[in-house]
C-alpha positions in Angstrom: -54.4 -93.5 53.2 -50.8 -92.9 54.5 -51.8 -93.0 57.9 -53.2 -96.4 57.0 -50.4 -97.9 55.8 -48.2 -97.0 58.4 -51.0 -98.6 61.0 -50.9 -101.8 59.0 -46.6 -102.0 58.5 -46.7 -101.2 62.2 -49.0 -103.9 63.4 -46.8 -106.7 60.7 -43.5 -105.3 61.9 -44.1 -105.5 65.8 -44.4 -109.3 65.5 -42.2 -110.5 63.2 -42.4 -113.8 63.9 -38.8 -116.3 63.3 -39.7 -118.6 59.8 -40.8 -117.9 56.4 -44.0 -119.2 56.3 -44.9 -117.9 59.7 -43.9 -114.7 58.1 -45.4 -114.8 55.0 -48.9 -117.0 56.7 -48.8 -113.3 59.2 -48.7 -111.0 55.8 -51.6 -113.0 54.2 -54.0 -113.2 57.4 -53.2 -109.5 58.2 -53.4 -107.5 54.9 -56.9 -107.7 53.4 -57.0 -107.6 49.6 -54.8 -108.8 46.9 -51.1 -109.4 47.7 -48.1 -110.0 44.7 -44.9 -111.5 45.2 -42.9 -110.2 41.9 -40.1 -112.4 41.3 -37.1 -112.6 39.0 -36.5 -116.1 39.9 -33.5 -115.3 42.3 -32.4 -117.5 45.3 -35.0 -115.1 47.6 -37.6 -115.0 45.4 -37.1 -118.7 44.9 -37.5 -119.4 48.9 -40.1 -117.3 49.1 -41.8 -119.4 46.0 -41.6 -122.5 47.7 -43.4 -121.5 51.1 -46.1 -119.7 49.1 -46.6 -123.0 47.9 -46.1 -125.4 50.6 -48.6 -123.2 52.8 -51.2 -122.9 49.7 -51.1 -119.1 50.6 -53.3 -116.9 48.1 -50.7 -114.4 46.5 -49.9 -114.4 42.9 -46.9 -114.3 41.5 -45.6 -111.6 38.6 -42.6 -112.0 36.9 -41.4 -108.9 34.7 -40.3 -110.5 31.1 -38.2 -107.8 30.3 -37.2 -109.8 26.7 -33.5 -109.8 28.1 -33.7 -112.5 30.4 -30.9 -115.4 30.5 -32.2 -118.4 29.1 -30.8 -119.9 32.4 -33.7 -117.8 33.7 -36.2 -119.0 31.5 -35.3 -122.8 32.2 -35.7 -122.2 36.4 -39.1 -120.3 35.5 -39.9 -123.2 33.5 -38.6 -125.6 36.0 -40.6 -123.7 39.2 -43.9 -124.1 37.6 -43.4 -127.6 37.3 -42.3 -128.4 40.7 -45.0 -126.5 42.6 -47.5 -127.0 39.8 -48.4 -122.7 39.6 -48.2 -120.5 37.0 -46.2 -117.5 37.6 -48.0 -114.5 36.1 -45.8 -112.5 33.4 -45.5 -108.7 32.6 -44.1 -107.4 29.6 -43.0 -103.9 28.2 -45.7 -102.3 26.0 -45.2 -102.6 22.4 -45.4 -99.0 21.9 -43.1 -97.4 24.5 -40.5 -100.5 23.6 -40.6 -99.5 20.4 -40.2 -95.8 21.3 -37.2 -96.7 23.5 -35.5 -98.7 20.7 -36.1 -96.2 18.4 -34.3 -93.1 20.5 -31.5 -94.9 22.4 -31.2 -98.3 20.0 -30.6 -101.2 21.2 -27.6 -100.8 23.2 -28.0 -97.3 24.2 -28.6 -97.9 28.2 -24.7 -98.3 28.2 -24.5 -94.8 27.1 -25.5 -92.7 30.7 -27.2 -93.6 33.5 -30.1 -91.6 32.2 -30.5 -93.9 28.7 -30.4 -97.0 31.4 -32.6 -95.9 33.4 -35.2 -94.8 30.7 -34.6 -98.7 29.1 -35.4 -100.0 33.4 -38.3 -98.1 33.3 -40.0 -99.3 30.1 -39.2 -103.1 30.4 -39.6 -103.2 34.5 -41.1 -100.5 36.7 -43.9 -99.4 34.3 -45.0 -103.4 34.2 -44.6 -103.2 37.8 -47.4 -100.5 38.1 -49.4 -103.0 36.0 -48.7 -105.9 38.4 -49.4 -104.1 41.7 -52.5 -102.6 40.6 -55.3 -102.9 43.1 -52.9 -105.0 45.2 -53.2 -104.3 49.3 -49.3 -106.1 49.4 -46.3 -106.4 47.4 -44.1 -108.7 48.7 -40.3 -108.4 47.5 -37.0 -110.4 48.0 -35.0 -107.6 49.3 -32.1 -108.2 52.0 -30.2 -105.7 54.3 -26.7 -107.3 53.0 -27.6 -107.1 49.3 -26.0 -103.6 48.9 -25.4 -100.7 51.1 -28.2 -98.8 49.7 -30.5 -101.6 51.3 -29.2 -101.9 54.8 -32.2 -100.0 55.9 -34.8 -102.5 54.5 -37.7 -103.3 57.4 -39.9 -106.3 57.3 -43.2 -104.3 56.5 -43.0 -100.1 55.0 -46.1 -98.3 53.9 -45.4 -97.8 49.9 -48.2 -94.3 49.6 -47.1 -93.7 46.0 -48.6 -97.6 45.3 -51.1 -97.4 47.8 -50.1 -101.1 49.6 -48.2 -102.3 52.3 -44.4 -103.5 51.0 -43.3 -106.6 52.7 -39.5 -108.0 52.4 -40.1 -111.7 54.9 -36.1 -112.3 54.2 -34.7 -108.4 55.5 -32.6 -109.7 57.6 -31.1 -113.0 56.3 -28.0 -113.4 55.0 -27.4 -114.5 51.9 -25.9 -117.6 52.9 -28.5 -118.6 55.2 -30.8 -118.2 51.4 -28.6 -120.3 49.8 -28.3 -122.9 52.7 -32.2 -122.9 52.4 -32.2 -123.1 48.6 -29.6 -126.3 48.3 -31.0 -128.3 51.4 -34.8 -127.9 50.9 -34.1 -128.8 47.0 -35.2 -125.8 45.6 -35.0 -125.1 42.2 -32.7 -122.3 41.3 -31.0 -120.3 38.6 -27.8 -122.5 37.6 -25.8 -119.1 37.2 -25.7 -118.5 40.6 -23.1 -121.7 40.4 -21.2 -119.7 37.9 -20.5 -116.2 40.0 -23.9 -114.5 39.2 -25.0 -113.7 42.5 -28.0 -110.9 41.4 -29.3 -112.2 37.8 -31.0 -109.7 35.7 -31.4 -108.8 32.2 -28.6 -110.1 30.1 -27.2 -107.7 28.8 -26.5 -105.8 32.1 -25.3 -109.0 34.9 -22.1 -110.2 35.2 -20.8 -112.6 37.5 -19.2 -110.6 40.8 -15.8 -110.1 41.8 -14.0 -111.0 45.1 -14.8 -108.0 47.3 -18.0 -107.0 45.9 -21.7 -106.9 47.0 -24.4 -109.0 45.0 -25.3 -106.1 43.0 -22.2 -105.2 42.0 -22.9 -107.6 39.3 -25.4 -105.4 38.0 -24.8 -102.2 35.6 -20.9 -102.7 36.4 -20.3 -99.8 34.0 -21.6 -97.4 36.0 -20.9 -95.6 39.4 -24.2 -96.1 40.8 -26.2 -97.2 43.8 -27.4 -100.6 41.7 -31.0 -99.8 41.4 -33.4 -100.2 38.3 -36.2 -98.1 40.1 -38.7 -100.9 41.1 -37.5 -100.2 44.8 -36.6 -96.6 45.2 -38.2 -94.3 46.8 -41.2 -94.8 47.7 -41.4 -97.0 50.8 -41.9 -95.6 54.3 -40.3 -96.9 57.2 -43.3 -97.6 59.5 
């Protein structure tokens, strides 16, 4: 299965062609079975959104509700199925390990070590993300090369073995101010915090709006002295 993977990153990966929906029309034609684009309604997943759309292209979109979401959040969600006239699929945490979570670490206790954060990441997002890419042949993801150090290796296309699919990331190597140029010329809808500072918007309770000097994620878990990660994209893709 490996071995498979890596074929089919190699073959999306040695013709990467120049636009988005040349990208993402290459991903659909070339990966046979279900592909996801899991989106948090960010400025990447957000560009990516709109050329799904504008090229009818069969991939469904997942969102993880983690129940922290900004309500600026909710209103773009809201405001993205109306524009493109989709529903955007959402994931939540199961009742059980939620309340399982709550009742060991309580309802602030991911602020307590990286471990307790981690633990609250992993019940509200990465287990719903095993849901979402179940059976999937593709997982397509808004990761960037200049989002944080710990992402300057992103490729286009990496086998992901441990999910049994091909990852994709169409925007690795723009910057994020070619994304916003995109975003705020084509019309895009977009999450009004970014106007505010909030460059990386995720749960509430754990974004802040970034400082002069910082990386996008910088925003995120600001309490800690870690590489900015939730889990959803460590380790388990394979550079083709």
């Amino acid at each position: 299965m490996t071995r498979e993977l890596l074929r089919r990153a190699e073959a999306l990966n040695a013709n990467v062609a120049g636009g988005i929906a040349a990208r993402l029309v290459a991903v659909r034609e070339q990966l046979r079975g279900p592909i996801v684009l899991t989106t948090a309604f960010g400025i990447e997943s957000q560009l990516l959104t709109h050329f799904i759309a504008r090229e009818r292209l069969d991939i469904d979109l997942v969102t993880l509700d983690t129940g922290r979401l900004f309500g600026e959040t909710l209103e773009v969600w809201a405001e993205t199925e109306a524009r493109y006239g989709l529903r955007v699929r959402a994931l939540s945490p199961e009742s059980g390990q939620l309340d399982d979570l709550l009742a060991g670490d309580g309802p602030m206790g991911f602020r307590h070590s990286v471990a307790a954060r981690q633990r609250c990441c992993h019940v509200r997002k990465v287990a719903p993300l095993t849901q979402a890419l179940t059976g999937a042949a593709g997982w397509i993801s808004g990761l960037r090369r200049g989002q944080s150090p710990g992402r300057r290796d992103v490729r286009f296309a990496a086998a992901d073995p441990a999910r049994g699919l091909v990852k994709v990331s169409p925007l690795f190597d723009w910057s994020e101010e070619e994304v916003a140029l995109h975003i705020r010329s084509l019309g895009i809808p977009y999450n009004r915090l970014l106007d505010a500072g909030f460059r990386s918007v995720g749960c509430q309770p754990c974004t802040r709006a970034t400082r002069i000097g910082e990386t996008a994620r910088e925003g995120r878990w600001w309490w800690e002295d870690s590489t900015r990660e939730c889990g959803l994209h460590s380790g388990t893709a394979v550079a083709a």
